[in-house]
C-alpha positions, -999 to +999 in steps of 0.1 A: -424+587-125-439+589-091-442+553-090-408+550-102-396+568-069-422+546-042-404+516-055-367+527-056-378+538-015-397+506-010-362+486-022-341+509-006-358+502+027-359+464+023-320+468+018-317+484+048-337+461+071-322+429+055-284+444+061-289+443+098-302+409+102-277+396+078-251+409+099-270+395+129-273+362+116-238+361+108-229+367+141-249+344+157-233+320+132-198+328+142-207+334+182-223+294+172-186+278+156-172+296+186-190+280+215-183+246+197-150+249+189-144+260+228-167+232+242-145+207+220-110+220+230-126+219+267-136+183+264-100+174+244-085+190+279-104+166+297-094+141+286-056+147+284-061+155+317-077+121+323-051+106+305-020+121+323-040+114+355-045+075+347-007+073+337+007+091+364-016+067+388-006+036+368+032+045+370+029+050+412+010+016+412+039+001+392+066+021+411+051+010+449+048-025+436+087-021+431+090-014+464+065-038+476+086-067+456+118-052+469+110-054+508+093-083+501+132-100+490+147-082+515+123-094+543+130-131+528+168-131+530+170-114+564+147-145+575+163-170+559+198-156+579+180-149+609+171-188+607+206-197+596+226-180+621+215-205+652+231-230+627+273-235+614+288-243+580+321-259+584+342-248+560+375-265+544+409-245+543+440-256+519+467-232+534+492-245+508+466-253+475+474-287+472+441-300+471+440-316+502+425-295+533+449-285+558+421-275+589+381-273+588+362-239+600+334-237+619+315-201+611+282-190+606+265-186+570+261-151+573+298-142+581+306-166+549+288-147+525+302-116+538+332-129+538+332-136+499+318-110+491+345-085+505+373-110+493+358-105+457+358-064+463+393-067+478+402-088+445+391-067+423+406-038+444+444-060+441+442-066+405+442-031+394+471-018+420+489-052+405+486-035+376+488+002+379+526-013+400+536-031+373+538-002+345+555+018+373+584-010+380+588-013+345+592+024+334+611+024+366+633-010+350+644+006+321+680+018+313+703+031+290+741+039+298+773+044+284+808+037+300+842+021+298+846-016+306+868-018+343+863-059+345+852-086+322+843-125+335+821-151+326+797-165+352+767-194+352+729-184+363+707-205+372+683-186+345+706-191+316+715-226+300+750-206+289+777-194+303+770-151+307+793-127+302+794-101+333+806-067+331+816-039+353+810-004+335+823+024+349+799+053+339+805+088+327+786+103+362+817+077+381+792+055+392+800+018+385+772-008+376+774-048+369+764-053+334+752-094+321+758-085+286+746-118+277+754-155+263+795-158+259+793-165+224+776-138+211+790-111+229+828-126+216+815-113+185+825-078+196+853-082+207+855-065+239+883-058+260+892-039+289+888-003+285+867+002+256+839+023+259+803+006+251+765+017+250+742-007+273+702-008+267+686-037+291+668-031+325+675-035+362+675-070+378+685-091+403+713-127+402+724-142+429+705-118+456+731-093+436+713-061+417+725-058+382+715-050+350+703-076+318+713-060+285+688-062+257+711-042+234+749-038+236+767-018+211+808-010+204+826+007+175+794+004+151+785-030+160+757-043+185+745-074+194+705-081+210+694-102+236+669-120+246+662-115+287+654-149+309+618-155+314+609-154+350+593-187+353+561-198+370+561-216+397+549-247+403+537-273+426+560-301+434+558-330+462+576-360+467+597-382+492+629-374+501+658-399+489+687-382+500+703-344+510+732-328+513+748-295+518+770-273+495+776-237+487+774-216+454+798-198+433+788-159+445+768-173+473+770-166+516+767-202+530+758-236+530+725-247+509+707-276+512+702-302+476+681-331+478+668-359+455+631-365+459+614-391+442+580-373+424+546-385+409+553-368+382+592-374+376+608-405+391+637-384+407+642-348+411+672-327+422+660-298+445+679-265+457+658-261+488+675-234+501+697-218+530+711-244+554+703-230+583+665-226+570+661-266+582+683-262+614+650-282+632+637-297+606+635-331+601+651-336+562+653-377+564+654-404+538+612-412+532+600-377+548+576-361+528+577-327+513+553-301+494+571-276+478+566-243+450+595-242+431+606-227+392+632-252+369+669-239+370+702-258+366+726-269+395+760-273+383+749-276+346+720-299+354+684-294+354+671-291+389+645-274+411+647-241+427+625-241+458+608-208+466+583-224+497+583-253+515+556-273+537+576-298+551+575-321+586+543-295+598+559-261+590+555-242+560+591-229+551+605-195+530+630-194+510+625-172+486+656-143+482+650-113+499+639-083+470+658-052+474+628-037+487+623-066+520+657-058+525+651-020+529+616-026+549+636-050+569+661-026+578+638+005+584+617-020+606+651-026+626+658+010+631+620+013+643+629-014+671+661-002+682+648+035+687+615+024+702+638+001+724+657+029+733+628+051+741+616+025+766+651+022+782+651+062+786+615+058+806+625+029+832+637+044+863+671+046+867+692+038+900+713+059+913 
């Protein structure tokens, strides 16, 4: 029994000295996983930093050779001006586009390429007002009205093949407007006369340097008839020798004009409208001169003819196009400009007394 007791102490004791160092080796296990598991995040730190370091050095290289490169073309085209500006390009000019050079410039290489360069921007810059003015005018075109018929004739254009009929509608606002209502024989199928009361869909215009108004759509007493509106036509280069001229005037039309046959490249004879008499007052228009010339097809007296618009003719470049509505109210406000700064001046000269 006693010995039963000295062993039960003697295990007891080993127990209790074994506990501790178990413990102590386990920790001594753990604080061991710990310092390795720091040292290998430390070294994985490392070498991300290593990493971001190379990158970021690599991308600076990359980024200053940029700029090295950069300079480098820089430096190269301001030398290669700097060399080009003690020398001249001559360059050709075509005032008129005919394909023959009217005068040669003499600038530098430098001011050329400027030159483009800013005509390209200024391009650009024109094509979008072109169109941004366009969808204006043509909202602006647009118009609907309904009146009674005061006046009813037929008239020629020079944009129609048929004889147009011409209206003048007096409005329900009193106003009174000249209405094309189109080709003779289709509007006869309405019927019209004086006094009847019709509904007009078309859009503003101008014939014979007279504002009026093309009708796409006319309607009276349940009926309507459509239209198709004249195609401004293109214009397009002509030149030729003149065979022969002469002056005439125009149904609707101030003044004389002058016609003339020119004998073209590309059509053996040609009848011309070249515009207002008193245009070519200097200008020498005889038999064998030649003549450049913009013009659009129209009809004179029911024949197909040209319609001048510009003229290069005997070493002046000539205008005829008809004044728009808008030259004519530009021309008038630039009028009005002269006489008051003409008055101005005449108010500050001395006066004697």
């Amino acid at each position: 029994m006693v010995l039963n007791k000295q062993m039960l102490l003697t295990s007891a004791f080993s127990l209790a000295v074994a506990m501790p160092l178990s413990v102590m080796a386990d920790d001594n296990k753990s604080s061991s996983e710990k310092g390795q598991t720091g040292s290998s995040a430390q070294s994985r730190n490392d070498r991300d930093a290593d990493y971001s370091e190379k990158k970021h050095d690599k991308h600076q290289a990359k980024h200053q050779g940029k700029n090295k490169q950069h300079s480098q073309d820089h430096t190269r085209n301001m030398s290669r001006y700097k060399l080009d500006m003690d020398g001249w390009v001559h360059v050709g000019v075509d005032y008129d586009r005919d394909g023959f050079y009217d005068a040669v410039e003499t600038i530098f290489l430098y001011d050329l390429e400027k030159a483009q360069n800013e005509s390209r921007k200024r391009s650009d810059d024109m094509k979008k007002q072109a169109q941004r003015d366009m969808q204006r005018r043509g909202n602006r075109r647009q118009v609907q009205l309904s009146g009674e018929i005061q006046q009813l004739q037929t008239k020629r254009i020079m944009s129609a093949e048929q004889k147009q009929v011409l209206a003048k509608i007096e409005t329900k606002e009193g106003q009174t407007q000249r209405v094309f209502l189109g080709p003779q024989e289709r509007v006869s199928q309405l019927n019209l006369d004086k006094g009847d009361d019709i509904q007009i869909k078309g859009v503003k215009g101008r014939v014979n340097n007279q504002s009026a108004i093309m009708a796409q759509f006319v309607s009276f007493n349940g009926q309507s008839i459509q239209n198709e509106l004249p195609r401004q036509q293109k214009l397009r280069k002509f030149k030729g020798d003149i065979v022969s001229t002469r002056k005439t005037s125009f149904q609707g039309r101030d003044g004389k004009f002058v016609v003339a046959k020119l004998e073209t490249p590309q059509e053996k004879m040609v009848q011309v409208n070249l515009g207002p008499a008193d245009s070519f007052e200097d200008v020498d228009l005889s038999e064998g001169t030649s003549i450049k010339l913009l013009a659009r097809r129209g009809t004179i007296n029911g024949q197909e003819a040209l319609i001048a618009q510009l003229i290069r003719v005997d070493g002046q470049s000539i205008d005829v196009r008809e004044p728009t509505e808008r030259s004519l109210r530009k021309t008038k406000q630039k009028s009005r400009s002269d006489s008051e700064n003409t008055t101005a001046q005449n108010d500050q000269q001395p006066r004697i007394r």
